[in-house]
C-alpha positions as CSV (number, residue, x, y, z in Angstrom):
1,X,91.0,57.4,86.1
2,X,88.3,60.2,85.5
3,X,88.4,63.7,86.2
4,X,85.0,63.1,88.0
5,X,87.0,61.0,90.5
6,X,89.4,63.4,91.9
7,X,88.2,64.2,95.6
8,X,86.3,67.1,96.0
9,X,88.8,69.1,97.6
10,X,91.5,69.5,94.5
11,X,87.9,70.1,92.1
12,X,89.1,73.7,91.9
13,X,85.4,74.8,90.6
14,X,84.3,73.5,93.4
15,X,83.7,76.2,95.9
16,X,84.4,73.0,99.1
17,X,88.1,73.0,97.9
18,X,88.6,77.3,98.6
19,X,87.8,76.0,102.4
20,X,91.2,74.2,102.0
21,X,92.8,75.8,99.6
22,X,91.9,79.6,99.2
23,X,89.6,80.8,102.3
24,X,89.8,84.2,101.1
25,X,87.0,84.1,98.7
26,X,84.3,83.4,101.6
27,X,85.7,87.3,103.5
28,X,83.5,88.6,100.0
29,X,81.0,86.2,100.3
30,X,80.4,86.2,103.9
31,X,79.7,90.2,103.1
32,X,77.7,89.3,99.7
33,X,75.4,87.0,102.3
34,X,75.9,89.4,105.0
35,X,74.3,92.2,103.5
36,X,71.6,90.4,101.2
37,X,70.0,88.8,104.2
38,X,70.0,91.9,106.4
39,X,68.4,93.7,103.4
40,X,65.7,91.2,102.9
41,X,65.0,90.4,106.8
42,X,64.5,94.6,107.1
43,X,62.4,94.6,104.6
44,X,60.7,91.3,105.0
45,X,60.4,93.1,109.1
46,X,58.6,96.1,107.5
47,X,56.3,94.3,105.5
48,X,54.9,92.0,108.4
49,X,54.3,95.4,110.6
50,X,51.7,96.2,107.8
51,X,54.1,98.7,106.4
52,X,54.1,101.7,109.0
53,X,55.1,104.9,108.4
54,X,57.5,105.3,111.4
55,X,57.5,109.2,111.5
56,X,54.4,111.4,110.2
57,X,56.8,113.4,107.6
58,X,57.5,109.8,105.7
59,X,56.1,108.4,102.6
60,X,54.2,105.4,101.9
61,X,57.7,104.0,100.6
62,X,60.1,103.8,104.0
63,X,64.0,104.4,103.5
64,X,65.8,101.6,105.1
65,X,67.3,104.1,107.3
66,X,63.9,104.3,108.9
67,X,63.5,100.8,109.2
68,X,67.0,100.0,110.8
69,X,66.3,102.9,112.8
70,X,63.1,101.0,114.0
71,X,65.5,97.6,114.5
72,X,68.7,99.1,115.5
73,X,70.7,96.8,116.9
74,X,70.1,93.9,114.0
75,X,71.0,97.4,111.6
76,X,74.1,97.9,113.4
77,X,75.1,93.9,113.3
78,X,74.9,93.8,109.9
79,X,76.3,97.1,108.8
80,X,79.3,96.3,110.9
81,X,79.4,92.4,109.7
82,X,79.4,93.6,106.1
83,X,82.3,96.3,106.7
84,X,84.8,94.1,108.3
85,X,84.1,90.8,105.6
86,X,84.6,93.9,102.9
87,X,87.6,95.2,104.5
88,X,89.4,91.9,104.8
89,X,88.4,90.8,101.3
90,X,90.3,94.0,100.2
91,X,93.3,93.3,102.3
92,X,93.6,89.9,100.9
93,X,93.2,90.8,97.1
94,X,96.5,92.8,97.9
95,X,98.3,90.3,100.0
96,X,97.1,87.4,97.5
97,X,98.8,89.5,94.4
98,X,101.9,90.4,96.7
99,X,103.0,86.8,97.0
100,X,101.6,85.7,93.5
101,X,98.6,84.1,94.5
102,X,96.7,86.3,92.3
103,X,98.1,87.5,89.1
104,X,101.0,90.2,90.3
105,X,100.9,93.7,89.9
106,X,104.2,94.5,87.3
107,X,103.7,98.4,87.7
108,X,103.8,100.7,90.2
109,X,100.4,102.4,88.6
110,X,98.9,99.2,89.8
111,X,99.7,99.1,93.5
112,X,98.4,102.7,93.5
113,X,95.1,102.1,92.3
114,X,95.3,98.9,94.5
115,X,96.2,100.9,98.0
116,X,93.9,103.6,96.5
117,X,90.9,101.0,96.7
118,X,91.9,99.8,99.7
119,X,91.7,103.6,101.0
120,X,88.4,104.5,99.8
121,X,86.8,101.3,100.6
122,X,88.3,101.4,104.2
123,X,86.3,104.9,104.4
124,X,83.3,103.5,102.8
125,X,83.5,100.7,105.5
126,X,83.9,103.2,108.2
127,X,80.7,105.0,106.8
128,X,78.8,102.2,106.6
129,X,79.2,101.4,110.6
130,X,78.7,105.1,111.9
131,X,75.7,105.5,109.3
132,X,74.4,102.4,111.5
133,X,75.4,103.7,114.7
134,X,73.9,107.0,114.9
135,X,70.5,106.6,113.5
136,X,67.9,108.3,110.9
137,X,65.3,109.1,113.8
138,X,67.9,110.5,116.2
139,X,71.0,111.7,114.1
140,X,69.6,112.3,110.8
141,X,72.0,115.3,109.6
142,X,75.4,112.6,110.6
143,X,73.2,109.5,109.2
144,X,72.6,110.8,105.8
145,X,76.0,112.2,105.7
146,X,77.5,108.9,106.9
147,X,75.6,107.8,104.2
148,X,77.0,110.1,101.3
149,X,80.6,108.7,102.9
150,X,79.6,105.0,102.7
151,X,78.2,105.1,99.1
152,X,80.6,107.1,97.6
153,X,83.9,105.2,99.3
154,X,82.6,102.4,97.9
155,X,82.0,103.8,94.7
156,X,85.6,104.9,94.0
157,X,86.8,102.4,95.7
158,X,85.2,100.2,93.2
159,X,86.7,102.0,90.4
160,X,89.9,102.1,91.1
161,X,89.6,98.0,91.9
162,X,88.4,98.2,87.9
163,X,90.9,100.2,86.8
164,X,94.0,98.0,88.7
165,X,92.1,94.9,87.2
166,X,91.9,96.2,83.5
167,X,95.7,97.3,83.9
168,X,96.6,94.2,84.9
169,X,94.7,92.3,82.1
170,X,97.3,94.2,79.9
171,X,100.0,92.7,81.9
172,X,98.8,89.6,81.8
173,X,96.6,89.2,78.1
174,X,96.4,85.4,78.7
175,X,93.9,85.7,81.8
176,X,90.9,86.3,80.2
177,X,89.3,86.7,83.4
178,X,90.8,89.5,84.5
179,X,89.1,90.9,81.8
180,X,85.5,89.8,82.4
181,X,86.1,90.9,86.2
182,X,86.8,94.6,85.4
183,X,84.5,94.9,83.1
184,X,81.4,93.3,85.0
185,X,82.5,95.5,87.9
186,X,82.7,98.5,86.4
187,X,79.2,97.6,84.6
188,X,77.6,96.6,88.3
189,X,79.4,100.2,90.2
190,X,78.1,102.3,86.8
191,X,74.3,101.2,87.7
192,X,74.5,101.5,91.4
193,X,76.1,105.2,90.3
194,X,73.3,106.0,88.2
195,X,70.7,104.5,90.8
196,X,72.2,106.5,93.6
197,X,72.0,109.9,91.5
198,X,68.5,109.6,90.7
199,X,68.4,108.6,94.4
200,X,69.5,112.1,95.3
201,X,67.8,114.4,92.8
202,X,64.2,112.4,94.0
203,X,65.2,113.1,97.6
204,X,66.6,115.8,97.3
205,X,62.9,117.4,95.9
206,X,60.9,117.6,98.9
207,X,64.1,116.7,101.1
208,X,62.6,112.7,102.2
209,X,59.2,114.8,103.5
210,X,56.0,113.4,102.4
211,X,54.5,117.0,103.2
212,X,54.3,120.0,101.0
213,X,57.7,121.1,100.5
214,X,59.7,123.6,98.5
215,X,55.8,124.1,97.2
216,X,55.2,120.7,96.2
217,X,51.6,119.5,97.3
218,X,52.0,116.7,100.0
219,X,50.7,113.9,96.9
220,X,53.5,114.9,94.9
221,X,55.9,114.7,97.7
222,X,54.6,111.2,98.6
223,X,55.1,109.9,95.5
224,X,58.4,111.4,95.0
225,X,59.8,110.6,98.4
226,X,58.8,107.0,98.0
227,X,60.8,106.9,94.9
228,X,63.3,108.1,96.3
229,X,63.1,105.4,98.8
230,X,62.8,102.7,96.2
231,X,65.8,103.7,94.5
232,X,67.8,103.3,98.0
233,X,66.4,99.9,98.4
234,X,67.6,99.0,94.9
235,X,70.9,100.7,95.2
236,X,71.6,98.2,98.1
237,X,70.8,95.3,96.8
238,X,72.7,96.4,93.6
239,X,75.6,96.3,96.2
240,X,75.3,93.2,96.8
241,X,76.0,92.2,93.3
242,X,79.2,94.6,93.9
243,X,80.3,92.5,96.4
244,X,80.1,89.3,94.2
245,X,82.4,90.6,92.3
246,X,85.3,90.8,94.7
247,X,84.5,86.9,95.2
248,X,85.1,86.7,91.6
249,X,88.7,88.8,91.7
250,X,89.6,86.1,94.6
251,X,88.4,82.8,93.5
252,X,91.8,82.1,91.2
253,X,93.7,82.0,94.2
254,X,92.0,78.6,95.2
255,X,94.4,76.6,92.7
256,X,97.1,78.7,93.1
257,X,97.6,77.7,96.5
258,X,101.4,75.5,96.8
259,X,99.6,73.2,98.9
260,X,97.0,72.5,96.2
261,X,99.7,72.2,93.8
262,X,101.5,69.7,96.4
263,X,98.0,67.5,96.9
264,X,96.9,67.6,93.1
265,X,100.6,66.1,92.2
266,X,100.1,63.2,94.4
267,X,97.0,62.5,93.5
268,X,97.9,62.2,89.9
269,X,101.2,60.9,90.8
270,X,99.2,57.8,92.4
271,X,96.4,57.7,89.6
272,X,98.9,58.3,86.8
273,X,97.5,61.5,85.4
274,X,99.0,64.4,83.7
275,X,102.4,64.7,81.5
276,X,103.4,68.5,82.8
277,X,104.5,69.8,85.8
278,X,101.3,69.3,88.1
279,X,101.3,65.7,86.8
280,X,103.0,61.9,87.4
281,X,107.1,62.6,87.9
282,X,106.5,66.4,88.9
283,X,108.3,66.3,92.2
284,X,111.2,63.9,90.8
285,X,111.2,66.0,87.4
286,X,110.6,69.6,88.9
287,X,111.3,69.5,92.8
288,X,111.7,73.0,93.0
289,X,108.6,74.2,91.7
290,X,106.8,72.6,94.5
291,X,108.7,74.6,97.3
292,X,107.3,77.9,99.6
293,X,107.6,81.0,97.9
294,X,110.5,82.2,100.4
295,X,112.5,78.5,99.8
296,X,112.8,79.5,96.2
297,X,113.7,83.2,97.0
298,X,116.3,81.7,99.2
299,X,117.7,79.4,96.8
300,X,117.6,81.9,93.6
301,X,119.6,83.9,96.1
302,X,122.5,81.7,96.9
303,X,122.8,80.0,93.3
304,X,123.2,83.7,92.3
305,X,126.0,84.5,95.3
306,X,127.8,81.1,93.5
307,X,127.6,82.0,89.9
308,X,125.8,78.9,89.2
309,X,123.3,80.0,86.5
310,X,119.8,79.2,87.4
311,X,117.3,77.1,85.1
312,X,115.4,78.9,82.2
313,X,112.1,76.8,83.3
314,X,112.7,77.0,86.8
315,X,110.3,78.8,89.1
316,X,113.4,79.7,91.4
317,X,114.2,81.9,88.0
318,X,112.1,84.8,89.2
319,X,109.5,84.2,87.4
320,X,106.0,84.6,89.1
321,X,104.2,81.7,90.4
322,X,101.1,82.8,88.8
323,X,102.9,82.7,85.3
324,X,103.2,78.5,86.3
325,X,99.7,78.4,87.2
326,X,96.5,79.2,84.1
327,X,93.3,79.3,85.2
């Protein structure tokens, strides 16, 4: 029978099986979504006011600060959306490579960087909901430093996700996607960097003013200041590319799942598929490969309490489930 006749569900490349199979992908791309549509709905919102300058000190550019000030309640739901979907896609990158859903961490350098990402992004998240709390209009000295938070939480956050990620590509040379992950993130957090510095130098000119300033003539001020302003825009859509990339680190875990293992062996085991382990005979052949995580553990534990030496090709050996399972 053809591959094309598998149900959807066990079509790992399929993004309908993660709903059954690995649900934590969607935490990244419910924040990817999340943030992409708030972006484009502010500035679509700005636009169709005939693109007001909200306070007389702004440029013909707005910041979106200005404009989520303007709509501050749909600022402050999506801010806060985007920072728990984050959060949780952080959480289960670590929980996913703890019980070898995810290709496991074999040094302690790579936990660190891993909690370390998990710290930084947590304060990036936090930033990200009180920069949308206390707004540009009322609270700009706390906004823009909430800001400075958000941005650069995120930012290291991102790089020590990169630097886990190419460590573990090391550990584990046959995933050639860990690879491709680290380095596409590191490429997509190096622009949003370099965007967010020459964000700071414009703004930091004529301090977001469109008036004279620091003895620059209101015209040059303008200009510079809407710059400035174009480069936040860009710098948050940038992030949404950022974002993307955790949905990349999580997708493997979709056919890693035991239970996809379990439904993809029955399937082939009806249609007569396959000649390895996932295939016809796998449970007969290999039952214990097809067992929880803590079954084997418990097993490996009492063969070991009896002497009786456990099987080389066993994955009650020890050996990681993600060393069973290529993708």
């Amino acid at each position: 029978m053809s591959k094309e006749s598998k149900p959807v569900y066990l079509r790992p490349r399929n993004i309908t099986s993660h709903l059954f199979f690995g649900p934590y992908v969607f935490f990244p791309l419910l924040s990817a979504a999340t943030w992409l549509g708030g972006i484009i709905a502010l500035l679509v919102l700005w636009v169709r006011a005939g693109k007001p300058r909200y306070q007389p000190d702004e440029a013909t550019v707005v910041f979106i600060s200005d404009v989520g000030a303007d709509h501050h309640k749909l600022f402050m739901g999506i801010c806060i959306t985007t920072a728990g979907f984050y959060v949780m896609a952080l959480f289960a990158e670590r929980w996913l490579r703890h019980i070898d859903r995810l290709p496991t961490d074999l040094r302690k350098r790579e936990k660190v960087f891993d909690w370390l990402a998990i710290f930084f992004g947590c304060i990036g998240a936090l930033g990200l909901i009180f920069l949308s709390i206390f707004d540009a209009f009322d609270y700009s000295t706390v906004h823009w430093s909430m800001t400075v938070v958000f941005v650069l939480g995120v930012a290291i956050s991102a790089i020590f996700q990169s630097s886990e990620i190419w460590s573990l590509h090391k550990d584990h040379p046959d995933r050639r996607s860990l690879k491709r992950n680290a380095i596409i993130k590191l490429v997509v957090v190096t622009i949003a960097i370099a965007v967010a510095i020459s964000f700071a130098v414009t703004y930091s000119r004529c301090y977001g003013n469109a008036t004279p300033t620091n003895g620059h003539t209101a015209q040059y001020c303008n200009r510079l200041t809407s710059a400035a302003a174009i480069l936040e825009w860009a710098v948050s859509f940038i992030l949404t590319f950022y974002f993307l990339t955790l949905a990349a680190d999580l997708w493997p875990a979709g056919k890693s799942s035991p239970r996809y293992m379990r439904r993809l062996a029955k399937w082939q085991e009806r249609n007569g598929e396959g000649h390895d382990f996932t295939g016809r005979g796998a449970f007969e052949e290999y039952p214990e490969r097809w067992q929880d995580r803590a079954q084997q553990m418990q097993n490996a534990s009492i063969q070991r309490n009896a002497g009786i030496e456990e099987p080389r090709d066993s994955m009650a050996s020890g050996a990681p489930m993600m060393a069973q399972t290529r993708y």
